[in-house]
C-alpha positions as CSV (number, residue, x, y, z in Angstrom):
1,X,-0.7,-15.9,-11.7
2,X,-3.4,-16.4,-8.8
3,X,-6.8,-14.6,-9.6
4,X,-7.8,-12.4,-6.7
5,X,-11.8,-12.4,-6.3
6,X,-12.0,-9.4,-3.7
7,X,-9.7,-6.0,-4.1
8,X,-7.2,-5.9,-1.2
9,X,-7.3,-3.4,1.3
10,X,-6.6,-0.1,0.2
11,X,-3.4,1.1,3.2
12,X,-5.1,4.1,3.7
13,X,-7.4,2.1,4.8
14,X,-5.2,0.0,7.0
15,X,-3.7,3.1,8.1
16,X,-6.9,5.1,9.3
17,X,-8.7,2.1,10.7
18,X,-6.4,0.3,12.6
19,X,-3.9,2.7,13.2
20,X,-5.1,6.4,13.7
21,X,-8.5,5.8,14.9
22,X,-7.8,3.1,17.8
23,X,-4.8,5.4,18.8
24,X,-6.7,8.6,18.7
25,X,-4.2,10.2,16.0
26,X,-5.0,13.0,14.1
27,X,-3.9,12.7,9.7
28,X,-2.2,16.2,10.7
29,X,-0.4,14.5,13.9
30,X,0.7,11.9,12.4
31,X,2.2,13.8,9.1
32,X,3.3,16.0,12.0
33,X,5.5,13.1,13.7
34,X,6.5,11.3,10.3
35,X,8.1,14.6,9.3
36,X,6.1,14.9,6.6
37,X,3.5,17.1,4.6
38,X,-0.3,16.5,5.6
39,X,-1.4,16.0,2.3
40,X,0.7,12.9,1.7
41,X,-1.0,11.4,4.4
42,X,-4.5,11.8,2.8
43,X,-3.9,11.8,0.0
44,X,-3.3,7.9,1.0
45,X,-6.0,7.7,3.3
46,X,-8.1,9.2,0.9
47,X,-6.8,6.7,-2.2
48,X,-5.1,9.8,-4.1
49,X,-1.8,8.4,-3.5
50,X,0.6,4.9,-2.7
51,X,2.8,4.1,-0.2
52,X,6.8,4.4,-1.1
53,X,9.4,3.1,0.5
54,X,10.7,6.1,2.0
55,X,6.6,6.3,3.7
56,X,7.2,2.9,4.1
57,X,10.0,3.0,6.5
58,X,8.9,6.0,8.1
59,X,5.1,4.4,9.4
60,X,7.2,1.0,10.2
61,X,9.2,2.8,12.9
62,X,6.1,5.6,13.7
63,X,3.8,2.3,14.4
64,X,6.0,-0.3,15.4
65,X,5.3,-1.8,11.7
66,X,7.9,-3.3,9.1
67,X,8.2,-1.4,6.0
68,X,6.8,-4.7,3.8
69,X,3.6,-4.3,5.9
70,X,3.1,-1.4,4.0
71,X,5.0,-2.0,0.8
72,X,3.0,-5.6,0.5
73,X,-0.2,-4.0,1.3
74,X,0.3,-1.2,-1.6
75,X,1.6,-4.1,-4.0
76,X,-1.3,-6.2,-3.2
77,X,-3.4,-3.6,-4.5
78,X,-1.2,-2.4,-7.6
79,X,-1.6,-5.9,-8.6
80,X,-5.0,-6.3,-8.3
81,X,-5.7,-3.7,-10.3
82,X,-3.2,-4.1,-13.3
83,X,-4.8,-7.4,-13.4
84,X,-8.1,-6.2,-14.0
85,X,-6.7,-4.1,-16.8
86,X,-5.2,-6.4,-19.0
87,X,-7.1,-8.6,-20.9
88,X,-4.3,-11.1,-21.8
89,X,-0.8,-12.3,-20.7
90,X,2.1,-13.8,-22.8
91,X,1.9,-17.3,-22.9
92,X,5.2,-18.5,-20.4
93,X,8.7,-18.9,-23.0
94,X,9.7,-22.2,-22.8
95,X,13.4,-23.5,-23.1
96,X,14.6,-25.2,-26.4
97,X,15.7,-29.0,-24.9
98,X,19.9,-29.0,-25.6
């Protein structure tokens, strides 16, 4: 498994700084548009929640996005921090020779 040094981008993040703020969109307009409540959105922003795939799909087609964009970005950052929380792995099973 590859060691990240530096925690990934939070897509909040993403989302806020190189979505909303060079387009001049509100959290509440875009929730608006996306069809969905206002907290979602910062709650995300804000690091209080992840993206899903259903989110996912909807900011792809809101922002001219994929949905992996988003779905990578949140992974990137689930791993990242599962990895910081376990202290060991399994060693890797290995197949008896036939």
């Amino acid at each position: 498994m590859m060691s990240m040094k530096r925690k990934p981008t939070w897509p909040g993040e993403i989302l806020r700084e190189e979505f909303l703020i060079p387009l001049g969109i509100t959290q509440k307009k875009l929730a608006e548009h996306l069809g969905c409540d206002f907290k979602v959105i910062n709650w995300i922003i804000n690091e209080k929640a992840h993206v899903t795939p259903g989110l996912a799909l909807k900011l792809a087609a809101a922002l001219s996005t994929t949905p992996d964009f988003w779905l990578n970005a949140q992974k990137a950052v689930d791993l990242y921090n599962v990895s910081r929380s376990l202290s060991t792995l399994p060693k890797p099973l290995l197949r008896k020779a036939s």
